[in-house]
C-alpha positions in Angstrom: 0.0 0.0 0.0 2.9 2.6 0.7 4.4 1.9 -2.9 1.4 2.8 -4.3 0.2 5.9 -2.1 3.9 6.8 -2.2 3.7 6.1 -6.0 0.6 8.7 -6.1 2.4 11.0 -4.1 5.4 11.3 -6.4 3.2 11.3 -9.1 1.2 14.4 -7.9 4.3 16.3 -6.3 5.4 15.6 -10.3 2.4 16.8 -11.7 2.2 20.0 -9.4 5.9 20.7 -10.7 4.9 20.4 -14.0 2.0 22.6 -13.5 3.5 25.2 -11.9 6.9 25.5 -14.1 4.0 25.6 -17.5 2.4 28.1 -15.0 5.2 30.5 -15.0 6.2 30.1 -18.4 2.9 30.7 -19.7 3.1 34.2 -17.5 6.6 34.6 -18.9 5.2 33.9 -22.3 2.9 36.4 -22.2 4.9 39.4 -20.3 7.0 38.8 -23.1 4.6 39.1 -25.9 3.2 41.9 -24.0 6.7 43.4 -24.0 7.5 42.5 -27.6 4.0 44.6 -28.8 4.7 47.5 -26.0 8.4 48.2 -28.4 6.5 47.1 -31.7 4.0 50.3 -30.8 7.0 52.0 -29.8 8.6 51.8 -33.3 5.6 52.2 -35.0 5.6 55.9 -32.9 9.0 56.1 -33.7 8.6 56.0 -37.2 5.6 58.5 -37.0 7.3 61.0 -35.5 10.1 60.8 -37.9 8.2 60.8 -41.1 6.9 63.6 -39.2 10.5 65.3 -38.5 11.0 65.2 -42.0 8.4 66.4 -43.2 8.9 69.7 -40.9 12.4 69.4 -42.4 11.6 69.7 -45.7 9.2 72.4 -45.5 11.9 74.6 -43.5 14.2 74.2 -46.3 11.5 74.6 -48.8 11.1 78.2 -46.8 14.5 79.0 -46.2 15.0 78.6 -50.1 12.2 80.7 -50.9 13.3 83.0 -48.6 16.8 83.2 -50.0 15.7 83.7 -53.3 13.2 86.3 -52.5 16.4 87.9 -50.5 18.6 87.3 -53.9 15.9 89.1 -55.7 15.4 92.0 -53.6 18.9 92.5 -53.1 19.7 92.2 -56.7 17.3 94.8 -58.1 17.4 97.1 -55.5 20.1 100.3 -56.4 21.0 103.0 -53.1 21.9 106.6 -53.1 24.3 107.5 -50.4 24.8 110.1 -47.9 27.8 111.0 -45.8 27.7 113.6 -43.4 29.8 114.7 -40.8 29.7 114.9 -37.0 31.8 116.3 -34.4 31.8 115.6 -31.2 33.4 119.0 -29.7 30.9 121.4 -31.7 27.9 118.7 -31.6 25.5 117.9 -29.3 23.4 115.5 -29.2 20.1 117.1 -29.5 21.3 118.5 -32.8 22.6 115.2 -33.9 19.2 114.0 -32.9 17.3 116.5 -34.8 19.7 116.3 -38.1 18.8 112.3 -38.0 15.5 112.5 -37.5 15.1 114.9 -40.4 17.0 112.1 -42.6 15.1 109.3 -41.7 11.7 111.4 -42.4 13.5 112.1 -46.1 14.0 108.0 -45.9 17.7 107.6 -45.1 18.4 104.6 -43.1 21.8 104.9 -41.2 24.5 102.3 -41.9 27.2 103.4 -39.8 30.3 105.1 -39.5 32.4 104.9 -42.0 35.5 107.2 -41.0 36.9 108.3 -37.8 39.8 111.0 -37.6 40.5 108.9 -33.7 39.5 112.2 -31.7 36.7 114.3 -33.0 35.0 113.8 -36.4 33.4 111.2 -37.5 31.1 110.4 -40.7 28.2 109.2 -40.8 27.2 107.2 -43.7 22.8 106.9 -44.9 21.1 105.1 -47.3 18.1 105.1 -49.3 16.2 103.0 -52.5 16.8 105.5 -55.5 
């Protein structure tokens, strides 16, 4: 009688092995498929958002092209007059400086800059307009 409860027993221990090591693979099995779609979504997303990157890409080069050749064109075409005119700063002050550059900009000069500099006093003052 022992042999065959203790036959049974073994037998059940076994299949209680069995069951739980299926048990935990199945589990495994399926974190793992559940892992394997979680990055499969995650590539698909990927890809999205770099079709979409690309897309932005393109469309800023697109721009900056346009804009470039609109630039090109502008510059191309467009011919200046010039205006130099001379400032001191002993014998200037700066509400007359203020005043003379205000008058130019209503004419439509646009200051550029200095262009010459004695290194104490005088300086000129160079303006721009379309023609």
């Amino acid at each position: 009688m022992f042999k065959k409860n203790g036959f049974k027993i073994v037998i059940t221990i076994g299949l209680i092995i069995i069951i739980l090591l299926l048990g935990v693979n199945v589990y495994t099995n399926i974190n793992v498929v559940n892992g394997i779609n979680s990055l499969l979504n995650d590539n698909v997303n990927i890809e999205a958002r770099l079709v979409e990157i690309k897309d932005t890409n393109d469309l800023i080069k697109e721009s900056n092209s346009k804009i470039q050749t609109d630039t090109n064109t502008l510059v191309s075409n467009q011919n200046w007059e010039y205006r130099i005119t001379y400032t001191n700063r002993e014998t200037d002050s700066i509400l007359s400086l203020n005043k003379e550059f205000d008058e130019f900009g209503a004419d439509g000069w646009e200051y550029v800059g200095y262009v010459m500099n004695d290194g104490i006093n005088a300086r000129y003052a160079l303006f721009k307009r379309p023609k």
